[in-house]
Structure formats: structure tokens, C-alpha cells
N, C-alpha and C positions, 0 to 999 in steps of 0.2 A: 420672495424678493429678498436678497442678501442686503442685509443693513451693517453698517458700522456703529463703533460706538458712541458718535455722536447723531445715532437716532435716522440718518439719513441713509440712500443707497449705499454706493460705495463710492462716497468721496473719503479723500483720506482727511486724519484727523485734523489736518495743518488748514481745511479747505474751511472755511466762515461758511456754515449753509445759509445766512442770511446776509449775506454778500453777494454779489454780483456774478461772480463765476459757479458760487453755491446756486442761486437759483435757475446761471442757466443749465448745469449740470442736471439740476432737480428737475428740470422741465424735459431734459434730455432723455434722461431715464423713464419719463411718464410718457413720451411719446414712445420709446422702443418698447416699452412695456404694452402700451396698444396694439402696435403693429405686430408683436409674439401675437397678442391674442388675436388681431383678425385672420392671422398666418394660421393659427390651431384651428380656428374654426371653418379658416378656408378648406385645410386639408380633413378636419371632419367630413363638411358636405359631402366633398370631392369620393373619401371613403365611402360615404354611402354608397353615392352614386353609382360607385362602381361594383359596389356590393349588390345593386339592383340590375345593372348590367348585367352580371356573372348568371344570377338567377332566372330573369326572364327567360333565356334557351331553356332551361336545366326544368320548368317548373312547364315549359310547353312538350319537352318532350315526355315528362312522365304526365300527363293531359292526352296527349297523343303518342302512345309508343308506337302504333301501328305505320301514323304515317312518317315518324321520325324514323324506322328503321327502312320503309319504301325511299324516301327521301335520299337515306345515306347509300342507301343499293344505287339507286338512277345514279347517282353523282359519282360513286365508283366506277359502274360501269360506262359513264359519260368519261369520266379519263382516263380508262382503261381503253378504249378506240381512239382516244386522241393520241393516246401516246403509241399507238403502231406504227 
């Protein structure tokens, strides 16, 4: 968090932090500074998540290469007839 020289965010130096615009500013900063961090962790999760996505296929076909390679033949040869 970026502070000024009088100790606070970034009110400028003329701003009283214990005056009335100082603390709503102070309160200002405390809530956007919340909401960064549910934003970061929202998009952690979300990373995961999709880190777990990418893998489940990836982790079944090397489990099964036999039928992931039957699988990907039938489905070729399934659009290979549809498109004549």
C-alpha cells in the first residue's frame, strides 16, 4: 500500500487524516483494498479451477491410451461420413 508523508494512503499532504474527508478517504482506501483482495483470490480459485479442468482429459487419456486413441479414430471417422 502506497502511503504519503503524513502516514496515510494517498491523501495529499493539505488532506487533515483526522478530519472528516481524511477519514472518509481512509475508509475509502480500506474498502478498495478489500475488494483487490477478494478480486485476487477470486481469480486464484477460478486459476485453479481451471488448472484442474485442463488436467482431468490429459490425466484420463494417459489412464487409458488405448481407449482415448479408439475414441479419437470413431470420432474421426464419425465426421469423416458426415461430411461426404
Amino acid at each position: 500500500m502506497i502511503t504519503s508523508s503524513n502516514g496515510d494512503h494517498n491523501l495529499p499532504n493539505d488532506v487533515d487524516p483526522d478530519g472528516v474527508v481524511g477519514r472518509a478517504a481512509s475508509k475509502a482506501y480500506e474498502t478498495v483494498d478489500r475488494a483487490a483482495l477478494s478480486a485476487q483470490d477470486g481469480c486464484n480459485r477460478l486459476n485453479n479451477l481451471a488448472e484442474e479442468i485442463v488436467d482431468m482429459p490429459r490425466n484420463t487419456i494417459r489412464e487409458n491410451p488405448i481407449a482415448a486413441v479408439t475414441l479419437a479414430l470413431s470420432v474421426g471417422y464419425l465426421l469423416g461420413r458426415l461430411g461426404r
